[in-house]
N, C-alpha and C positions, 0 to 999 in steps of 0.2 A: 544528605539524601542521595547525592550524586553514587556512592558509594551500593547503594539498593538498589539504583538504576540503570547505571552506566556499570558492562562488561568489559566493554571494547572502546576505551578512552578514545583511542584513536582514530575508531572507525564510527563512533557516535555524532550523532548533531540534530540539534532541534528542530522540528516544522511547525508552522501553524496552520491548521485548517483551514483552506476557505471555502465555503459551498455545504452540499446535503449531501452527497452521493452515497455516504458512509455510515448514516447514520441506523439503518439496520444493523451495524457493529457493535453500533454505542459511540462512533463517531461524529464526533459536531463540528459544525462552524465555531471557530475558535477556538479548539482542541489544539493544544502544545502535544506534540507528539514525539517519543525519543525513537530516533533509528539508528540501527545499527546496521552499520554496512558487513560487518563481518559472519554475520551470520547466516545459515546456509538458506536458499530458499526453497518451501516447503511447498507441496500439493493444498492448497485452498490455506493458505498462511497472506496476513494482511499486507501489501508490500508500498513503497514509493515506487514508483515508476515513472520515466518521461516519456512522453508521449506529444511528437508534434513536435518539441522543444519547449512543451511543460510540464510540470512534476504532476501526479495523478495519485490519489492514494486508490488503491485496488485491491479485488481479492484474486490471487495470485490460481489459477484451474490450469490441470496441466494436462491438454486435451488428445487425443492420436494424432493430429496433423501440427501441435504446436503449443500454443498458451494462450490462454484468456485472461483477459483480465477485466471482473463480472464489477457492477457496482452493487453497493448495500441498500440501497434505497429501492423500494420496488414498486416507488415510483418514475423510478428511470428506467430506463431501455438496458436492457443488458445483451451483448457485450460492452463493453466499452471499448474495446480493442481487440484482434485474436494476432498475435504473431509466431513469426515458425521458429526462434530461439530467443532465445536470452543475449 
């Protein structure tokens, strides 16, 4: 399976969900999720993020004064964060 999933051996590594935020995705609490660090990030593409000094899964808006990072759930508040780079 790894083979189907994994691009970037090196730069991959699993998370597990915890929370709702994402679940207008199709992401759950308790979702094994694969990321890849090597790949480029995109305008409204799903991303990890830390934020505060925790990981965040988010959706990745790439606004005129910077970046958002919106949640899926729309029963949260959105932004979640706005910062001025990467």
């Amino acid at each position: 399976m790894d083979e189907h999933l994994i691009e970037h051996k090196e730069a991959t590594f699993f998370v597990r969900v915890q929370g709702h935020s994402m679940t207008g995705f199709g992401i759950h609490d308790g979702d094994l999720l694969v990321v890849d660090r090597a790949l480029d990030l995109a305008d409204r593409s799903v991303v990890i993020a830390v934020v505060d000094g925790g990981f965040t899964v988010k959706q990745l808006c790439r606004i005129p004064n910077g970046i958002l990072l919106r949640s899926g759930n729309p029963g949260q508040s959105s932004p979640k964060s706005a910062v001025n780079s990467l």
